[in-house]
N, CA, C and O atoms as a GROMACS GRO file, in nm:
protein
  392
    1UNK      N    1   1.563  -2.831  -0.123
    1UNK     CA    2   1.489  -2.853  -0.244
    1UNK      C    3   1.588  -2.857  -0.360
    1UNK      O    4   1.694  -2.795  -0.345
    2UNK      N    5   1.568  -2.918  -0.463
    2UNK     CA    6   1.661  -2.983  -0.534
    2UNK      C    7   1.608  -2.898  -0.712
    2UNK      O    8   1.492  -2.887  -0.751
    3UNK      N    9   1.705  -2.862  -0.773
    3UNK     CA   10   1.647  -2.819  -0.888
    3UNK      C   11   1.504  -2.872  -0.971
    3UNK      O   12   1.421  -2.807  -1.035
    4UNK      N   13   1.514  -3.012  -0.940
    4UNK     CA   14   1.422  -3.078  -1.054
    4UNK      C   15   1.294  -3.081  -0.937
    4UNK      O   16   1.220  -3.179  -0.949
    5UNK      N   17   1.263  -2.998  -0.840
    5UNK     CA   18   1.158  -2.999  -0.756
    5UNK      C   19   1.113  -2.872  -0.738
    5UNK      O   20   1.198  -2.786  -0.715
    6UNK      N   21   0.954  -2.829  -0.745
    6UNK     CA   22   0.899  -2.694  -0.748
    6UNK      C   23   0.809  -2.686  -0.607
    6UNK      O   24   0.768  -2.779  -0.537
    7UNK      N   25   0.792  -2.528  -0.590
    7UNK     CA   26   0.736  -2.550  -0.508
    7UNK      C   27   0.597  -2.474  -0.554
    7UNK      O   28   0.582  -2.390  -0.643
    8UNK      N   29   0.504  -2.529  -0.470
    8UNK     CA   30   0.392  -2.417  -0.497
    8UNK      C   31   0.276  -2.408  -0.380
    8UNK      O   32   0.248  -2.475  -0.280
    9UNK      N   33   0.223  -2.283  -0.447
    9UNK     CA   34   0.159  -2.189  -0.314
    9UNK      C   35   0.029  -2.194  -0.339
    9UNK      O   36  -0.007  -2.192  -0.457
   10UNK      N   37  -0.039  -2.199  -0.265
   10UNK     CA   38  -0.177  -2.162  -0.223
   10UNK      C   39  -0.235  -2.082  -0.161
   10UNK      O   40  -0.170  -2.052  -0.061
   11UNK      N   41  -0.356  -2.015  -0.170
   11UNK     CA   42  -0.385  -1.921  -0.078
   11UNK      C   43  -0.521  -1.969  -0.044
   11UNK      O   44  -0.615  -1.950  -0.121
   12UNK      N   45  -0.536  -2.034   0.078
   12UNK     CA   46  -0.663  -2.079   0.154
   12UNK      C   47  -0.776  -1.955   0.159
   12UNK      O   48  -0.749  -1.837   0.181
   13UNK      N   49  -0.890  -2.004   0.137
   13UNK     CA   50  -0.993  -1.898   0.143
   13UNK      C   51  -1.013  -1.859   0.277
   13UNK      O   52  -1.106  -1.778   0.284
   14UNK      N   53  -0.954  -1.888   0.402
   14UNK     CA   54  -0.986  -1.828   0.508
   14UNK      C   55  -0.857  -1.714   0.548
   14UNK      O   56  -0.849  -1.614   0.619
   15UNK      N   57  -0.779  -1.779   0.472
   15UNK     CA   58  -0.619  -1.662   0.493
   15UNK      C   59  -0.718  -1.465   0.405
   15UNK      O   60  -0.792  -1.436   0.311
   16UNK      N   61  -0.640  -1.386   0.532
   16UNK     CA   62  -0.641  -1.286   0.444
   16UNK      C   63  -0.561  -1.193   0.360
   16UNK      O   64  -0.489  -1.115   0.423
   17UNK      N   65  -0.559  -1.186   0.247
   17UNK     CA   66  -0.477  -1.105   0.171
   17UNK      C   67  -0.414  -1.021   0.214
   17UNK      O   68  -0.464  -0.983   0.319
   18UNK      N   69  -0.299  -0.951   0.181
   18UNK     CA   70  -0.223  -0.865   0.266
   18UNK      C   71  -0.273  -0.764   0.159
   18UNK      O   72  -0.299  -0.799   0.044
   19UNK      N   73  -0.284  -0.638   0.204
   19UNK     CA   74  -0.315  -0.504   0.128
   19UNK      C   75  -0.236  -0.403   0.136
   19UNK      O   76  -0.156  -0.385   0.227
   20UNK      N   77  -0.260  -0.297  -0.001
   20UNK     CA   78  -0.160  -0.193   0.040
   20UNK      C   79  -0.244  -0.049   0.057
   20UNK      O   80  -0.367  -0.047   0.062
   21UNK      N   81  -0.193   0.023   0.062
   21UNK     CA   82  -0.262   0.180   0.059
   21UNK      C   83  -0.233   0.232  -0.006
   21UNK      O   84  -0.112   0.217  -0.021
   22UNK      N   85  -0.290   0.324  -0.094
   22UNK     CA   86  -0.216   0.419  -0.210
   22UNK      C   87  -0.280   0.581  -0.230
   22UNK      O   88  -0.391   0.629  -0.252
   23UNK      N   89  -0.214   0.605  -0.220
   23UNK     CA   90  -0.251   0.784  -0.182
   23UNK      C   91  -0.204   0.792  -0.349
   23UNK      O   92  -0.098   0.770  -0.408
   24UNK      N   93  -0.362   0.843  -0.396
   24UNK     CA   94  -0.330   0.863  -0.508
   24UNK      C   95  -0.366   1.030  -0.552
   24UNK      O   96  -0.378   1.048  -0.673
   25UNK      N   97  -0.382   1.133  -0.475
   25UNK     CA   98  -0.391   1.211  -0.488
   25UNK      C   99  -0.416   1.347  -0.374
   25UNK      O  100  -0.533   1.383  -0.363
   26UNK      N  101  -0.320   1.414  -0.299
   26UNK     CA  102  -0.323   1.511  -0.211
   26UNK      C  103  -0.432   1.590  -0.187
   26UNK      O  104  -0.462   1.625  -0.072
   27UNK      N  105  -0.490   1.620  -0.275
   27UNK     CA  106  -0.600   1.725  -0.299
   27UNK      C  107  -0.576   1.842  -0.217
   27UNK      O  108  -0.463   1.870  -0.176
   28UNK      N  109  -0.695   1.920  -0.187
   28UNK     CA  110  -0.650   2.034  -0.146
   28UNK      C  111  -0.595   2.094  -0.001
   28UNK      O  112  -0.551   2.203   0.036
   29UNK      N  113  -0.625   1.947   0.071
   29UNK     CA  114  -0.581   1.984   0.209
   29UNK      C  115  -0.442   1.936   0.225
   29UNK      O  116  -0.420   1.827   0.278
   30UNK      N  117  -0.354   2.010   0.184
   30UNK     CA  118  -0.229   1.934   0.187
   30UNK      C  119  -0.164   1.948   0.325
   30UNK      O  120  -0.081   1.857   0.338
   31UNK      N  121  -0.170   2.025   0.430
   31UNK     CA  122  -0.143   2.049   0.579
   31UNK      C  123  -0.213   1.921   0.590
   31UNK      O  124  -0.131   1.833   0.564
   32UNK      N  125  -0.305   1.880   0.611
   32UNK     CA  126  -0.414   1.786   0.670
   32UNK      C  127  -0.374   1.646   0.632
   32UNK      O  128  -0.365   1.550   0.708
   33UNK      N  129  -0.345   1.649   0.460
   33UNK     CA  130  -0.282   1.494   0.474
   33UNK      C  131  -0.088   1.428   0.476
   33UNK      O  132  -0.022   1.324   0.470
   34UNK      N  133  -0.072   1.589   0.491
   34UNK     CA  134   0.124   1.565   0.561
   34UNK      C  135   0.045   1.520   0.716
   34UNK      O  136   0.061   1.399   0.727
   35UNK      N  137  -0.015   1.562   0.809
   35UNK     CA  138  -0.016   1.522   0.901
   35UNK      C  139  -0.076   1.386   0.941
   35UNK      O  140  -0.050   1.322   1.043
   36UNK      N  141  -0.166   1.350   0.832
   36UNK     CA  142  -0.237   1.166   0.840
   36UNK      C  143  -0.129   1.109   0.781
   36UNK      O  144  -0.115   1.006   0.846
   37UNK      N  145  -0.038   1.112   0.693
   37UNK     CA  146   0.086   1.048   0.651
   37UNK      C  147   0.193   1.055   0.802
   37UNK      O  148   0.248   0.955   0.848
   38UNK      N  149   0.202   1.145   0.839
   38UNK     CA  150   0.298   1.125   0.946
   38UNK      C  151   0.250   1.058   1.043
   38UNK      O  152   0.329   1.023   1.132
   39UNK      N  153   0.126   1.026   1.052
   39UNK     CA  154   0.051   0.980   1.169
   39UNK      C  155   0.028   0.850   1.150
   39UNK      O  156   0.007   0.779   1.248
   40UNK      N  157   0.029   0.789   1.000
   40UNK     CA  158   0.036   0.607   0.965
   40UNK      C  159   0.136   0.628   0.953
   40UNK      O  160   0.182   0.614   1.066
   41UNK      N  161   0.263   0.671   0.848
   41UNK     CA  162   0.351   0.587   0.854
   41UNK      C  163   0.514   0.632   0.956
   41UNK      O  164   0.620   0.572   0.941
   42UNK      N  165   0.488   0.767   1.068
   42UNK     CA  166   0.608   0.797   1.159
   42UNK      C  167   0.702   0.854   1.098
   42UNK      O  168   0.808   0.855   1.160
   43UNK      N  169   0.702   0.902   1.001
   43UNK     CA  170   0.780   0.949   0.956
   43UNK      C  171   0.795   1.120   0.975
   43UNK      O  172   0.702   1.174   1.034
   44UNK      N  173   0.894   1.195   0.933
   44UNK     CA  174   0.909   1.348   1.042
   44UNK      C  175   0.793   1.416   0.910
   44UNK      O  176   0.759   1.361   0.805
   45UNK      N  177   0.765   1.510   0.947
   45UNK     CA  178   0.698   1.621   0.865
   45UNK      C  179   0.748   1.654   0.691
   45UNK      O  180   0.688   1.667   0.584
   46UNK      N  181   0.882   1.657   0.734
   46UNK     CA  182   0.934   1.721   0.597
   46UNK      C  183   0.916   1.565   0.520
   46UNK      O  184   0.863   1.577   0.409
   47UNK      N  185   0.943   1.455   0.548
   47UNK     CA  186   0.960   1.347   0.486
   47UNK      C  187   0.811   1.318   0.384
   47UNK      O  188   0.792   1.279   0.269
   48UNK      N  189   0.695   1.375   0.539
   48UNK     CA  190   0.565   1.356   0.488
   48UNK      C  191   0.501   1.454   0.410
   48UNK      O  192   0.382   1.446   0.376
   49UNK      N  193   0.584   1.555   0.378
   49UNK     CA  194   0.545   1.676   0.258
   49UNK      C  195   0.597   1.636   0.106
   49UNK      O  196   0.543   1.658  -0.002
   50UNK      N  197   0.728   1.566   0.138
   50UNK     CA  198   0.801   1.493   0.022
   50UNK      C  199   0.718   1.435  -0.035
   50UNK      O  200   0.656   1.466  -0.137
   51UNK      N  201   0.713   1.309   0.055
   51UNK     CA  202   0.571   1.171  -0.013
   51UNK      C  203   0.443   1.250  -0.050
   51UNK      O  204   0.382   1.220  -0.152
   52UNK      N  205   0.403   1.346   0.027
   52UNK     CA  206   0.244   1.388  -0.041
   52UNK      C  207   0.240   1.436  -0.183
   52UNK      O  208   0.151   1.416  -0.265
   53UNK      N  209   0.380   1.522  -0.203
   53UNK     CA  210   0.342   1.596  -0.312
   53UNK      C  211   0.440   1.516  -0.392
   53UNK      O  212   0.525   1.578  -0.457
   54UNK      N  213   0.438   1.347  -0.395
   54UNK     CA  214   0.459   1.272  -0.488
   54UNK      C  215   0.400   1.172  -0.546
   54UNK      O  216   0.454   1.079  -0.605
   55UNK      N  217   0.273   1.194  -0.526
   55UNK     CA  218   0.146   1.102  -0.522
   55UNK      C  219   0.138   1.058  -0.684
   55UNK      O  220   0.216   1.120  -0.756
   56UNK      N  221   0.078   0.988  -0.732
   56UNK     CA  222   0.072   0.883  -0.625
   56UNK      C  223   0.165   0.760  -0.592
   56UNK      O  224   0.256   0.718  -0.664
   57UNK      N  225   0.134   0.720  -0.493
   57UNK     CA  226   0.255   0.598  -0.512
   57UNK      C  227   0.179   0.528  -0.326
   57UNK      O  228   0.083   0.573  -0.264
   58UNK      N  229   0.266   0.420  -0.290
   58UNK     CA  230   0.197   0.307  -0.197
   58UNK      C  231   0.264   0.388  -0.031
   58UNK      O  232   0.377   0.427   0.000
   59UNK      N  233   0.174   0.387   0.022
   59UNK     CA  234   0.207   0.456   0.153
   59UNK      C  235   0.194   0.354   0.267
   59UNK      O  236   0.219   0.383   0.384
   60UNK      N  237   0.147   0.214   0.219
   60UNK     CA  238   0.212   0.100   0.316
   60UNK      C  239   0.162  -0.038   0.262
   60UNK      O  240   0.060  -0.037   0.194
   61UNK      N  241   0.207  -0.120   0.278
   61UNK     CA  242   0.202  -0.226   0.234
   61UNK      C  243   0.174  -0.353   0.339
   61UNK      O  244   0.157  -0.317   0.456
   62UNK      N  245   0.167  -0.467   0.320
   62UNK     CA  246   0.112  -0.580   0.383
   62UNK      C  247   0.029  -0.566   0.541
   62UNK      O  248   0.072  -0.606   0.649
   63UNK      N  249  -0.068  -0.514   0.520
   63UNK     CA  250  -0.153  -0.480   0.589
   63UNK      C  251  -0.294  -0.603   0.585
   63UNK      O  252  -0.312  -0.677   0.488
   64UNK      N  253  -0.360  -0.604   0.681
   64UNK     CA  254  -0.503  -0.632   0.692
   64UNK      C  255  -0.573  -0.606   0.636
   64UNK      O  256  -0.560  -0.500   0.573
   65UNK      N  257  -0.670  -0.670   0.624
   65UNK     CA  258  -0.825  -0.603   0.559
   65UNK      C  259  -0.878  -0.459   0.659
   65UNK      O  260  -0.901  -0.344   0.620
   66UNK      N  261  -0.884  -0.498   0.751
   66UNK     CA  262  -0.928  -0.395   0.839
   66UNK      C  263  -0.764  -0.248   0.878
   66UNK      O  264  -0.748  -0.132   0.916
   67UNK      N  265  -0.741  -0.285   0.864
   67UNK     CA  266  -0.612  -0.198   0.898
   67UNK      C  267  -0.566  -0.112   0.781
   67UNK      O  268  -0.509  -0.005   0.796
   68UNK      N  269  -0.591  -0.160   0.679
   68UNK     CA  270  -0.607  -0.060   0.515
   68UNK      C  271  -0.688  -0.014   0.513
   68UNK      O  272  -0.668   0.107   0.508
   69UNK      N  273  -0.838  -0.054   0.515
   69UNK     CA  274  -0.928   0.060   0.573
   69UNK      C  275  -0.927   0.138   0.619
   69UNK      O  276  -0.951   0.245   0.563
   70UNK      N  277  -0.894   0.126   0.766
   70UNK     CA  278  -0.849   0.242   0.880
   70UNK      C  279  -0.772   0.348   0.816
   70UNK      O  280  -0.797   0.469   0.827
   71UNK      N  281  -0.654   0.284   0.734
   71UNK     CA  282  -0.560   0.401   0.691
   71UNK      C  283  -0.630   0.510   0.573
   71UNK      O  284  -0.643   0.632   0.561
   72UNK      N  285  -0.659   0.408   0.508
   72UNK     CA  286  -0.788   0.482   0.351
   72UNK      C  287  -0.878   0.574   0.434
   72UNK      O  288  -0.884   0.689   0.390
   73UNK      N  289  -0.943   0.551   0.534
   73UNK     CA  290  -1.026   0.661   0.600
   73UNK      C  291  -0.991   0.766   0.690
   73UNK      O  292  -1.061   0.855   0.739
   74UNK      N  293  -0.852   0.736   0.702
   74UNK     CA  294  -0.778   0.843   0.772
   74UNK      C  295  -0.746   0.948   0.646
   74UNK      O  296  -0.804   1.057   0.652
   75UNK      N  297  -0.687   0.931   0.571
   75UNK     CA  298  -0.650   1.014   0.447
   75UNK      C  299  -0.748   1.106   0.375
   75UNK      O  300  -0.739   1.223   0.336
   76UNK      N  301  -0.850   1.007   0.370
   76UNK     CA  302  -0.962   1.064   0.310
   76UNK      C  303  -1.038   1.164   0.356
   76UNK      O  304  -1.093   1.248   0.285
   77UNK      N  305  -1.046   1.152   0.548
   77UNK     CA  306  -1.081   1.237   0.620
   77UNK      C  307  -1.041   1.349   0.590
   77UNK      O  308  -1.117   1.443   0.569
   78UNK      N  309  -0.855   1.358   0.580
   78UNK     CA  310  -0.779   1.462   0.544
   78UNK      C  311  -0.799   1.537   0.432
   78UNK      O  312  -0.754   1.650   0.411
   79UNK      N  313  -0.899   1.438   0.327
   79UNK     CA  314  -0.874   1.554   0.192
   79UNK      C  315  -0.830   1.448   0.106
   79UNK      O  316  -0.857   1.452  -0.014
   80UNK      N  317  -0.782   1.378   0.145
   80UNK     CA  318  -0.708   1.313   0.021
   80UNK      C  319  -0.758   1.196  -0.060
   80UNK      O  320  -0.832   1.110  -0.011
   81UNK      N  321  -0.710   1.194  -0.196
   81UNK     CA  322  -0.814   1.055  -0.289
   81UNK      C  323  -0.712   0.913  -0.228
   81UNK      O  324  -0.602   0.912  -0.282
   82UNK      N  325  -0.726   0.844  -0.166
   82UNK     CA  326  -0.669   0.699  -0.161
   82UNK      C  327  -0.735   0.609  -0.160
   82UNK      O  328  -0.855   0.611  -0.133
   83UNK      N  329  -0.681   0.530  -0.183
   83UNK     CA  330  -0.716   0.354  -0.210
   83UNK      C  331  -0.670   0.221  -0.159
   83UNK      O  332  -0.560   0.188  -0.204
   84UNK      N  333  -0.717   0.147  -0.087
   84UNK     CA  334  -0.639   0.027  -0.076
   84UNK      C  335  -0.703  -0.096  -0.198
   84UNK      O  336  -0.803  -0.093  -0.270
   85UNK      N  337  -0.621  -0.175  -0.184
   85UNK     CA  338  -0.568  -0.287  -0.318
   85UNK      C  339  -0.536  -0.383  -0.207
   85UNK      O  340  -0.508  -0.364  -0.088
   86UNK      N  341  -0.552  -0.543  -0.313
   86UNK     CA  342  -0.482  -0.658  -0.229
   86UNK      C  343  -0.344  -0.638  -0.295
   86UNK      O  344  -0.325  -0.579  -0.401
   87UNK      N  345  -0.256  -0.694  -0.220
   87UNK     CA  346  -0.111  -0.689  -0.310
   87UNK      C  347  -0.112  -0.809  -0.430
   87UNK      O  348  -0.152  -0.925  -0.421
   88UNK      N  349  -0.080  -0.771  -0.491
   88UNK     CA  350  -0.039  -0.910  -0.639
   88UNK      C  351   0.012  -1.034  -0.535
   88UNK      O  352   0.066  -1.012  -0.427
   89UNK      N  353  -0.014  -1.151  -0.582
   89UNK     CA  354   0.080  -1.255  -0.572
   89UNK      C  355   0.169  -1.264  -0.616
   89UNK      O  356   0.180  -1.267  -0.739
   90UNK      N  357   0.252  -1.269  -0.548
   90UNK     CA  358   0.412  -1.336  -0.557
   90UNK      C  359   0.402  -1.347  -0.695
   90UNK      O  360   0.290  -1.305  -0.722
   91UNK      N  361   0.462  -1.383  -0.802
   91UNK     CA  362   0.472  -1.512  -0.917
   91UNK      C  363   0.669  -1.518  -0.955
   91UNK      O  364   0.761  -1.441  -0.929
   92UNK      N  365   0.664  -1.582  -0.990
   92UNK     CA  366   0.795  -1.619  -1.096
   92UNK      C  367   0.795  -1.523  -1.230
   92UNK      O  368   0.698  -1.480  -1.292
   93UNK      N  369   0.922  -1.504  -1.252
   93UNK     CA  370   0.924  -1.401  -1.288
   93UNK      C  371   1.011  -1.483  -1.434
   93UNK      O  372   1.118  -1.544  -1.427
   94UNK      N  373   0.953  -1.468  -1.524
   94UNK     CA  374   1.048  -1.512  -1.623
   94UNK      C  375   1.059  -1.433  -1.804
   94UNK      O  376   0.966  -1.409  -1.882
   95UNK      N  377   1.195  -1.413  -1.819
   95UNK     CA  378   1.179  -1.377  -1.963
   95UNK      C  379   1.072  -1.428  -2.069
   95UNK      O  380   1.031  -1.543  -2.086
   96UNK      N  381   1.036  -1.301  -2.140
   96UNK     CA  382   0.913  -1.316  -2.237
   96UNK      C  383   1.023  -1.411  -2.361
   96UNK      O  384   1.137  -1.376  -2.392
   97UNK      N  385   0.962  -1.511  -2.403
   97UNK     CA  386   0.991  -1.597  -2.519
   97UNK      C  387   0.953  -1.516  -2.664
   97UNK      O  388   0.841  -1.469  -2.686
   98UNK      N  389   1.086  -1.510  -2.776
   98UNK     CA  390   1.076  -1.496  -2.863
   98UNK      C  391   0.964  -1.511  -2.949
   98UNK      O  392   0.974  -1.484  -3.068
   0.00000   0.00000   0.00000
């Protein structure tokens, strides 16, 4: 592709969005959701005490419709406030004009 040529994207209505998960809050079972964090994303115990009690922030990314669910209801089971989201589109990224 040649400078003076762009490309561009589409997203077909039958494609599905990739989603993320977001543990936005530990609450009070914090044993309960170190162990649903270690259990989606494999990570050792201590790693998953780190991430809990740094909430909030994205505990996985490009996922399914159905497979962010799964994870959102695992957490939640545990105690914990989470959320899944579609991820943003891509875009170009360009300096704000004077």
């Amino acid at each position: 592709m040649t400078a003076d040529e762009s490309a561009e994207y589409y997203t077909l209505l039958c494609d599905d969005p990739p989603h993320e998960v977001v543990l936005v809050d530990c609450g009070p079972r914090e044993t309960d959701v170190i162990l649903a964090l270690r259990k989606l994303t494999g990570l050792s115990l201590w790693h998953s005490r780190v991430l809990a009690r740094q909430a909030p922030f994205i505990v996985l990314e490009g996922l399914g419709d159905y497979e962010a669910q799964s994870a959102v209801s695992m957490l939640r089971n545990a105690g914990a406030e989470a959320e899944w989201r579609a991820e943003p589109e891509p875009r170009e990224h360009t300096a704000p004009s004077p």
